[in-house]
N, C-alpha and C positions, 0 to 999 in steps of 0.2 A: 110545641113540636117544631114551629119553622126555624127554629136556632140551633135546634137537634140536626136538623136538614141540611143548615146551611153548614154548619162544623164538619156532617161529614161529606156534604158535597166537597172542602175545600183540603178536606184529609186526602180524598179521590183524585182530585189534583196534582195536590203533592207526591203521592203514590207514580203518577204517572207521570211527571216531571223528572223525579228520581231514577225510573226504568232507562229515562231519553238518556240520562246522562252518565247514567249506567252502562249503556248502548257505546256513549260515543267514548267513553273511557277504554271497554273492550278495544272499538274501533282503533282508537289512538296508539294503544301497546301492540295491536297486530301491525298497523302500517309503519311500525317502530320497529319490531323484530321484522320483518321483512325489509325493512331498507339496511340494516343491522346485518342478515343474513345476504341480502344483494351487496358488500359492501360498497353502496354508495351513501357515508353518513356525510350528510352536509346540512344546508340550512332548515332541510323540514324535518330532517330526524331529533335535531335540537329543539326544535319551534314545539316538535310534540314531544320532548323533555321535559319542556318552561308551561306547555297546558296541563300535566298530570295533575302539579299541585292547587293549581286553580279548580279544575274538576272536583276534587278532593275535598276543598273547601267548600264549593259548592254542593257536596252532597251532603258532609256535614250540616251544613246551616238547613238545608232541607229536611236532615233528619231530624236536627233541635226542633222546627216548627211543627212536625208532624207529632214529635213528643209533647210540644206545647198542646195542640188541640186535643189529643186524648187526653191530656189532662183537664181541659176544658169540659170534654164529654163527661170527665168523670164527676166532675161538679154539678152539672146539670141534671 
């Protein structure tokens, strides 16, 4: 049972790691559409251009691993 535990202790994790950056992606396109709407586009409206697709990525690879571990659960 302690490997049951710890799989989904680290699913629990991942869940809530995903929310953050789910959080700060929201966050990113609002302070984007509002600098977009103030037209003042200059360097931080670009900077959070260049972080969407990193975000992106990084949700991706979080949702591959959270897919890895239920599958792990499913073998156990």
């Amino acid at each position: 049972m302690a490997k049951i535990d710890e799989v989904k202790a680290r699913i629990d994790w991942l869940k809530e790691l995903f929310k953050i950056v789910i959080t700060v992606m929201v966050a990113d396109v609002a302070g984007m559409a509002k600098l977009y709407l103030d037209n003042t586009i200059d360097v931080l409206f670009y900077m959070g251009g260049l972080l969407l697709p990193l975000l992106v990525a990084v949700c991706v690879n979080i949702s591959k691993k959270i897919e890895r571990h239920f599958n792990e659960l499913e073998g156990l």
